[in-house]
C-alpha positions as CSV (number, residue, x, y, z in Angstrom):
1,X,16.6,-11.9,-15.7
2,X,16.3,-13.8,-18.7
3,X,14.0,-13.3,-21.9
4,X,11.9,-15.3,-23.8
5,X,10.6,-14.2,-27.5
6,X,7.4,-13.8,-28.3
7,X,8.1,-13.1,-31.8
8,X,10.5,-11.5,-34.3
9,X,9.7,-8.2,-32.9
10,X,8.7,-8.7,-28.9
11,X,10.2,-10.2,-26.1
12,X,9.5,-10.7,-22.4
13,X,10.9,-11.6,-19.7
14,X,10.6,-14.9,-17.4
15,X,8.9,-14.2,-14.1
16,X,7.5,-16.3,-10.9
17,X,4.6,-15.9,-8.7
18,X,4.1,-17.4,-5.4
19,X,3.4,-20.9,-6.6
20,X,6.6,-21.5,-8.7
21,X,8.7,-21.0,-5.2
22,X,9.8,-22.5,-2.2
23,X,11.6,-21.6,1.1
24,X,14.7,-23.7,1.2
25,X,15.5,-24.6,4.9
26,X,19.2,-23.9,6.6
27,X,21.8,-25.6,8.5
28,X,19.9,-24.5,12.0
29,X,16.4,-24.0,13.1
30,X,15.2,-22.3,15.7
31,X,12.3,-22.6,18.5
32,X,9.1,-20.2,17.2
33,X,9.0,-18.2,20.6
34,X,12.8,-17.0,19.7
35,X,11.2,-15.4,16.7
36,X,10.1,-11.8,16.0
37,X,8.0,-10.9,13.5
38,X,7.3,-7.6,15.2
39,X,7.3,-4.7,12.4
40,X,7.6,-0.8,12.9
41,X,6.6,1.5,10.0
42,X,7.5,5.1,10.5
43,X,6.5,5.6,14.5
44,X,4.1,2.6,14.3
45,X,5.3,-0.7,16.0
46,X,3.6,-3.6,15.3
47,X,3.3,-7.2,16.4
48,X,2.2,-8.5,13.5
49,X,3.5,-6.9,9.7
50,X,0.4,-6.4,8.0
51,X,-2.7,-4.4,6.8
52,X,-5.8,-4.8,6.4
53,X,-7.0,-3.9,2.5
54,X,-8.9,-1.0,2.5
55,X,-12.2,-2.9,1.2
56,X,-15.8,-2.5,2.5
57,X,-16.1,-6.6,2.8
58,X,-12.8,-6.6,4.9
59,X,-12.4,-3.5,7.0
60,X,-15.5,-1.5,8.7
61,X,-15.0,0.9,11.7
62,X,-15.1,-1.9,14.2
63,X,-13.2,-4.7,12.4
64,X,-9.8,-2.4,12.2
65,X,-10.7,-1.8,15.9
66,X,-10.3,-5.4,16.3
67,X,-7.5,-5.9,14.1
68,X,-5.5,-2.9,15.6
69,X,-6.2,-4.5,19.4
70,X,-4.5,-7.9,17.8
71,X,-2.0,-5.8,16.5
72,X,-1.9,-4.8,12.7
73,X,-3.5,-2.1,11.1
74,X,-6.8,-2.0,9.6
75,X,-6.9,0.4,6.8
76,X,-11.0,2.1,6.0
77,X,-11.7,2.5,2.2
78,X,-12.7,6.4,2.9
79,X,-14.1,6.1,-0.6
80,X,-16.4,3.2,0.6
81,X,-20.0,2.8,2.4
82,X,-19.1,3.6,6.1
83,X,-18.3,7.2,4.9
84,X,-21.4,7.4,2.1
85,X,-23.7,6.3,4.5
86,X,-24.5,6.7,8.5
87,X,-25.5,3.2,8.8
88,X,-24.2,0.8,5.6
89,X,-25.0,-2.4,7.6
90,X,-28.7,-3.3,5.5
91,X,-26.9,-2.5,2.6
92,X,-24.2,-4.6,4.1
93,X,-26.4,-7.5,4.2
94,X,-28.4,-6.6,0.9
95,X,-25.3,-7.2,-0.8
96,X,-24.4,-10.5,0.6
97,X,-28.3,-11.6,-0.3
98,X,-27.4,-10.2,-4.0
99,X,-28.3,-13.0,-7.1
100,X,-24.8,-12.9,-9.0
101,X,-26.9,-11.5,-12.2
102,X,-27.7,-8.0,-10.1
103,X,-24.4,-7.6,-8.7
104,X,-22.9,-5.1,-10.8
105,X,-26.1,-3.4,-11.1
106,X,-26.9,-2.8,-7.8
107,X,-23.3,-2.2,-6.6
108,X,-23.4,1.0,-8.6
109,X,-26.4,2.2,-7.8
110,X,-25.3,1.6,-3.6
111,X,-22.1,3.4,-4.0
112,X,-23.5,6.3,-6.3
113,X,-24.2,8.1,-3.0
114,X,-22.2,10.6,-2.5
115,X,-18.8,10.6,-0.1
116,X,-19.8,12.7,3.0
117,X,-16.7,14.5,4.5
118,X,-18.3,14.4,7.5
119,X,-18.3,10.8,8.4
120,X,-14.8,10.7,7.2
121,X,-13.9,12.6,10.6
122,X,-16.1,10.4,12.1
123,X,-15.1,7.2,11.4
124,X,-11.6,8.3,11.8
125,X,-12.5,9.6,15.2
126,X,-14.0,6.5,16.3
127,X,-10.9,3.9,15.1
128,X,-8.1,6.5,17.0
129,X,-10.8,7.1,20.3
130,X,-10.5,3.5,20.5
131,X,-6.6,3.4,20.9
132,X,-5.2,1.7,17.9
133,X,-3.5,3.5,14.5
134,X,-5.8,5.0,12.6
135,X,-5.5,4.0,8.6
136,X,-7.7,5.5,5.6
137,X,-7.4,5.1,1.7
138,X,-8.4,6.7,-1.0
139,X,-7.7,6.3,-4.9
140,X,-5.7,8.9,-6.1
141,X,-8.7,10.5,-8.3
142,X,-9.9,11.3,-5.2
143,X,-6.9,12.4,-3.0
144,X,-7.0,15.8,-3.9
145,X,-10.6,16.8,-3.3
146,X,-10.7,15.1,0.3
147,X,-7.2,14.6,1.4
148,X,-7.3,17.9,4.2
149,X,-10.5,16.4,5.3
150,X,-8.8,13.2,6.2
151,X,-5.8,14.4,7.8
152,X,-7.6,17.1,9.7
153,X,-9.3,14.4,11.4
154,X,-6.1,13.0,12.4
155,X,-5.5,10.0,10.3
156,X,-1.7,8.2,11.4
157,X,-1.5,6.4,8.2
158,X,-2.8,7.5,4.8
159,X,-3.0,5.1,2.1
160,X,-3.3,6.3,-1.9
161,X,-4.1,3.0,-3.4
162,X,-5.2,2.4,-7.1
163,X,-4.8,-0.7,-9.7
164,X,-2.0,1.3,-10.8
165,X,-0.3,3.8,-8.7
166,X,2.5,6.2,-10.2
167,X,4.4,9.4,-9.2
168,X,2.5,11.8,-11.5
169,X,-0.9,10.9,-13.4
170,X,-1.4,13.0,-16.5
171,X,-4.5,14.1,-17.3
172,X,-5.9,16.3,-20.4
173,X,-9.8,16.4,-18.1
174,X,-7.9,17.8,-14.3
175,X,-5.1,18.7,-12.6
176,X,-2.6,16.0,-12.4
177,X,-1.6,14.6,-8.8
178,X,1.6,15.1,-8.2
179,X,2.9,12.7,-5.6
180,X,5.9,13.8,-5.4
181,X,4.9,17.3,-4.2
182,X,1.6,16.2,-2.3
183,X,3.9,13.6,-0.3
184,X,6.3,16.6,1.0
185,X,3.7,18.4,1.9
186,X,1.6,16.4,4.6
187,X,2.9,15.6,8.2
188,X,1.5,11.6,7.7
189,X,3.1,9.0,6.5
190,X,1.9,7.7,3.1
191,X,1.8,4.8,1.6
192,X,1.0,4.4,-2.0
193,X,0.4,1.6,-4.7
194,X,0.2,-0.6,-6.7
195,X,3.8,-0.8,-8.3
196,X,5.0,-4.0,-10.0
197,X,8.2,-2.4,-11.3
198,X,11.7,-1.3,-10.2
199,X,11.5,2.0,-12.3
200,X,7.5,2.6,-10.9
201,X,8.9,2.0,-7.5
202,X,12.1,4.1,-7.6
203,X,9.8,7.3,-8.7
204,X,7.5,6.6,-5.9
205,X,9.9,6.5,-3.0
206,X,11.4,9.4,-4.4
207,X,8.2,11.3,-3.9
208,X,8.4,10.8,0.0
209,X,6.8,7.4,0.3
210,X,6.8,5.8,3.9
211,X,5.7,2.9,1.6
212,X,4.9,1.0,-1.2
213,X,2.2,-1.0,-2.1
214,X,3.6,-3.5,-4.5
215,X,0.5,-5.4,-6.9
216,X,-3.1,-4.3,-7.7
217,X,-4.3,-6.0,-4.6
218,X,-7.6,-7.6,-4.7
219,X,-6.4,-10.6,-6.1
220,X,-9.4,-13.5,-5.1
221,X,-11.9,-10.3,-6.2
222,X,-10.7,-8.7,-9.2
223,X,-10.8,-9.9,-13.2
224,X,-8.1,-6.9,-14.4
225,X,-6.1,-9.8,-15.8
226,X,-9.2,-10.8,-18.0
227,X,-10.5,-7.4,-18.4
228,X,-7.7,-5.0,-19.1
229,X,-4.6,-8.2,-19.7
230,X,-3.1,-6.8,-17.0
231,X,-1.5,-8.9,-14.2
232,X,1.9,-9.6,-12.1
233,X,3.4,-12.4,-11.0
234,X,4.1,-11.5,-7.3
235,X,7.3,-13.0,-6.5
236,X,8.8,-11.4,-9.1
237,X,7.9,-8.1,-8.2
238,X,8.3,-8.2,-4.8
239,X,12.0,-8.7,-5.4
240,X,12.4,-5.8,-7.9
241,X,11.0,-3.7,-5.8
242,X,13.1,-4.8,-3.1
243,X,16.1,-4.0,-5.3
244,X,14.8,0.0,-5.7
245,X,14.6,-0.1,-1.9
246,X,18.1,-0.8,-1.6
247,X,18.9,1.5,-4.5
248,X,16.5,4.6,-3.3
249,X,19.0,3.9,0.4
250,X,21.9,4.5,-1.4
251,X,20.6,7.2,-3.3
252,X,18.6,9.1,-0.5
253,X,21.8,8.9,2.1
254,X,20.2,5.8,4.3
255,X,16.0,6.8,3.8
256,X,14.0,3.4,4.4
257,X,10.9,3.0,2.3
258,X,8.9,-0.6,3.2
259,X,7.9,-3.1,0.7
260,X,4.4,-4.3,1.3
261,X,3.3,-7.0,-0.6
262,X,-0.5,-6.8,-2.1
263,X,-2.3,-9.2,-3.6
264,X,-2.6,-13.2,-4.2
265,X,-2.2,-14.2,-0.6
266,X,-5.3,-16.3,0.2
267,X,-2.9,-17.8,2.8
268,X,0.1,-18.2,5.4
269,X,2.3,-19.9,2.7
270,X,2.1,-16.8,0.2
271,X,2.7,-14.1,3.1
272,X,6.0,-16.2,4.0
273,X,6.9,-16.0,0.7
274,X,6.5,-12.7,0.3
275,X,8.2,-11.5,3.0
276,X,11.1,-13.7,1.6
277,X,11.1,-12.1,-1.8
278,X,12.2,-8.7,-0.3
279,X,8.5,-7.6,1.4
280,X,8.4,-5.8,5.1
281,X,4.8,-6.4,5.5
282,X,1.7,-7.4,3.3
283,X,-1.6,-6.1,2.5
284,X,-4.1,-8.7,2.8
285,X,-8.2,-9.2,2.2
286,X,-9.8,-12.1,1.4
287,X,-8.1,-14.5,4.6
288,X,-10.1,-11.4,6.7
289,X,-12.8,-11.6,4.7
290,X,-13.5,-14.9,6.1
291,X,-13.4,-13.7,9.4
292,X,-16.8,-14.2,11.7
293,X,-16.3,-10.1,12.7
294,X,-16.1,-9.5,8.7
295,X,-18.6,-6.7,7.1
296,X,-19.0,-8.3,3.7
297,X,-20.9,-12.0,5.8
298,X,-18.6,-14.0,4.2
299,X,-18.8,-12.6,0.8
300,X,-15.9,-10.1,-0.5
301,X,-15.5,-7.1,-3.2
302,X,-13.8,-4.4,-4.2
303,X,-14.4,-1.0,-6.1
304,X,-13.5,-2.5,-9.7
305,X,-16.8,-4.6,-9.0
306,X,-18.7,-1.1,-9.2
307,X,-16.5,0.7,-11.7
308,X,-18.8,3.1,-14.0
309,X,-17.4,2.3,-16.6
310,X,-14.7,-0.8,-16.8
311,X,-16.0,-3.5,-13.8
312,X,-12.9,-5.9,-13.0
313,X,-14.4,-7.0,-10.1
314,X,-16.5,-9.5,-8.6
315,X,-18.8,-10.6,-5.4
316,X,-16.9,-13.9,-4.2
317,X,-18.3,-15.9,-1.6
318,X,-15.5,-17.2,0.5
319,X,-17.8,-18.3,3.5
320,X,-16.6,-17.9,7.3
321,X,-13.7,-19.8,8.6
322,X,-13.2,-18.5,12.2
323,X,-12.9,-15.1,14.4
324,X,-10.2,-12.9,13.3
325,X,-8.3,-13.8,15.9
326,X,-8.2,-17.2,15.1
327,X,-7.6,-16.0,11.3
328,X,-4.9,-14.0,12.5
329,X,-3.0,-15.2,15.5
330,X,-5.0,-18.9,15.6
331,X,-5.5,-21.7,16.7
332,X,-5.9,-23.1,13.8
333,X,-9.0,-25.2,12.7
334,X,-8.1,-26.3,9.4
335,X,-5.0,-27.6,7.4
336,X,-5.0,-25.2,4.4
337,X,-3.1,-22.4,5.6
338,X,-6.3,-19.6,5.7
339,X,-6.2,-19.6,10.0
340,X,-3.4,-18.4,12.4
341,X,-1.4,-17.2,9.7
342,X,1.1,-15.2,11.2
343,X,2.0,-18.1,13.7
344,X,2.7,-20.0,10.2
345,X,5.0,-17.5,9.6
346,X,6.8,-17.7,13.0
347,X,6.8,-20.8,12.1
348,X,7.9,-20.8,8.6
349,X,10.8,-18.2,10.1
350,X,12.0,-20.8,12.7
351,X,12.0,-23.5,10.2
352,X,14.3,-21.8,7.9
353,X,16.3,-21.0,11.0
354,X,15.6,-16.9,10.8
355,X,14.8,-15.2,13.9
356,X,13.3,-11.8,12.8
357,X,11.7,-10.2,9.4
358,X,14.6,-8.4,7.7
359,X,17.0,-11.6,8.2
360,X,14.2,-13.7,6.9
361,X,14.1,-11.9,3.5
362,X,17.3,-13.6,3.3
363,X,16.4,-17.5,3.1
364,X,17.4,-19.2,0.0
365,X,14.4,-19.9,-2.8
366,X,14.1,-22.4,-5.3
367,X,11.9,-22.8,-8.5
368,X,9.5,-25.8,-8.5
C-alpha cells in the first residue's frame, strides 16, 4: 500500500472506503435463484450473512425474534434498556418525542438505571423460547462482571463489542480483560470488535475468536471521527483484515475466524462491497432502524450518545421505510438501495457472475 507524506516527519498511508470502489462485472453472469448467499458461523447456518447491531433503536426482544424467523441474527445490547428496565417501551417513545437540545441529557439520566441480571436471563429466555439463535453484547468494561450471567442463561452467540476492541485492555483503575484467556474459557462462540487493523485482528483471532467485528459500527449515529479524530475507511480494512484471516489459517493449522464488516452501510451497495473486500457477513443498524417493527420509531442511537463522560453519539431520525421484511428480503419500494437488501446482493452476486459468498469475495474492484 502506498504512502503519502504529511510532513517531514509523518506519513500515512492511502486508503478507500466504500464510495471510492466498484464491482467490476465478469465474462458470465448468472440467474439470482442459482445464487447462495447462505452463511454458517460456528454451528449457526444462516440464510442471510448478517447481524443485527446490538442497539436499543435497532434490536429489542421481539425485533431479533423477527429477524431470526427471516433468517439472520438479531444481537440484544445486554447493556441496554430491555435489560435496565421491565418495560423500556414509554421510555422508548419518550426518546423518540426528545427536542435534539435534551438529548444527551436525558439519555443519561434513562440509562443511569442500573443493569438487572435478572432480565438478562429473561430476555435471553424469551429470543431462544421462540426458536431462533439467541445473540447478546456487552462492552468489554462490562464483560467481566456479567458475562456468567449471560451464558448461564444460554446465550448461542456472545458479542464483546466496543469502539475499539483489542486482545488485552490495560488498566491502572481494574483488572484487565484478557481475551485471550476469557475466549478459551467459555463454551460460546465469540465474536469481538471493532478492529480496523491486520496486527489488531491477528491478536484477536489468536485469542479464540469465532469472529471479528471489523469498524466501530454505528456509522449514521456516531461523531468519534469529530470527537476523538478517529475513523476508518471501510474498504480498506475489510481487506486487511481479510489478509490476517488467511494468515491466522496458516498459522492456526486450517482455524476459520469470519470477517464481519461494521459500519457505514446505510445500504445494499456497501454490504456487496463489503462482502467483496474479504467480509463473511456484516453488522448492520440504521437500514433496520428504518424498519416499521423498529424500537427506536424511526429514530436511531447508540451508547456513545449517552457516554458519561465523552458523547460521540447522536439521536438521528431516519424515518420508516417498510417492514423488516421488506428491508430485508423486499420487495422493494424505493430506488436507493435502503429495501430488499440482501436480494441486491443476490443480485449484485449474479451480476458479477458469482454464485456463493466466499467466491464472491473474489470479483475484481476498481477505484472511482
Amino acid at each position: 500500500m502506498s504512502e503519502v507524506e504529511i510532513g517531514r516527519s509523518k506519513r500515512a498511508r492511502e486508503a478507500y472506503g466504500f464510495d471510492d470502489i466498484a464491482l467490476v462485472p465478469s465474462r458470465r453472469t448468472r440467474d439470482p435463484e442459482d445464487v447462495s448467499i447462505d452463511w454458517q458461523i460456528d454451528a449457526y447456518q444462516l440464510r442471510l450473512p448478517f447481524l443485527a447491531a446490538p442497539m436499543d433503536s435497532v434490536v429489542s426482544p421481539a425485533s431479533a425474534i423477527a429477524i431470526g424467523r427471516l433468517g439472520g441474527v438479531g444481537v440484544l445490547d445486554l447493556e441496554g434498556l430491555w435489560t435496565r428496565y421491565a418495560d423500556p417501551e414509554p421510555l422508548l417513545a419518550e426518546i423518540a418525542e426528545l427536542p435534539a437540545e435534551r438529548v444527551v441529557k436525558r439519555l443519561r439520566e434513562i440509562y443511569g438505571e442500573p443493569v438487572k441480571e435478572e432480565l438478562i436471563v429473561a430476555r435471553i429466555k424469551q429470543i431462544r423460547d421462540a426458536g431462533v439463535v439467541a445473540a447478546g453484547a456487552l462492552s468489554p468494561q462490562r464483560t467481566a462482571q456479567f458475562y456468567k450471567t449471560v451464558v448461564n442463561a444460554g446465550v448461542d452467540l456472545f458479542v464483546i463489542r466496543g469502539t475499539t476492541v483489542s486482545a488485552e485492555h490495560v488498566s491502572h483503575e481494574s483488572e484487565p480483560l484478557n481475551l485471550k484467556q476469557f475466549v478459551y474459557d467459555l463454551d460460546v462462540p465469540v465474536v469481538a470488535g471493532g478492529v480496523a487493523t491486520y496486527k489488531a485482528a491477528l491478536h484477536l483471532m489468536r485469542s479464540g475468536a469465532a469472529g471479528v467485528l471489523v469498524g466501530f459500527g454505528g456509522g449514521s449515529s456516531h461523531t468519534t471521527k469529530n470527537v476523538l479524530g478517529i475513523a476508518v475507511p471501510m474498504a480498506t480494512a475489510i481487506s486487511d483484515v481479510a489478509a490476517a484471516r488467511r494468515d491466522y489459517m496458516d498459522e492456526s493449522g486450517g482455524r476459520y475466524v469470519h470477517v464481519i464488516a461494521d459500519g457505514a452501510m446505510g445500504g445494499s451497495g456497501e454490504i456487496a462491497k463489503a462482502i467483496a473486500c474479504g467480509a463473511d457477513g456484516v453488522m448492520i443498524g440504521s437500514p433496520l432502524a428504518r424498519a416499521v417493527e423498529a424500537p427506536g420509531h424511526g429514530f436511531h442511537w447508540g451508547a456513545e450518545a449517552w457516554h458519561g463522560s465523552v458523547p460521540r453519539g447522536v439521536r438521528t431520525h431516519l424515518g420508516t421505510v417498510g417492514t423488516l421484511e421488506e428491508i430485508l428480503v423486499g420487495p422493494s419500494n424505493t430506488a436507493d438501495g435502503t429495501m430488499n437488501l440482501f436480494g441486491a446482493l443476490r443480485r449484485a452476486m449474479a451480476t458479477t457472475g458469482y454464485s456463493d459468498l466466499k467466491e464472491f469475495q473474489r470479483v475484481e474492484l476498481t477505484v472511482s
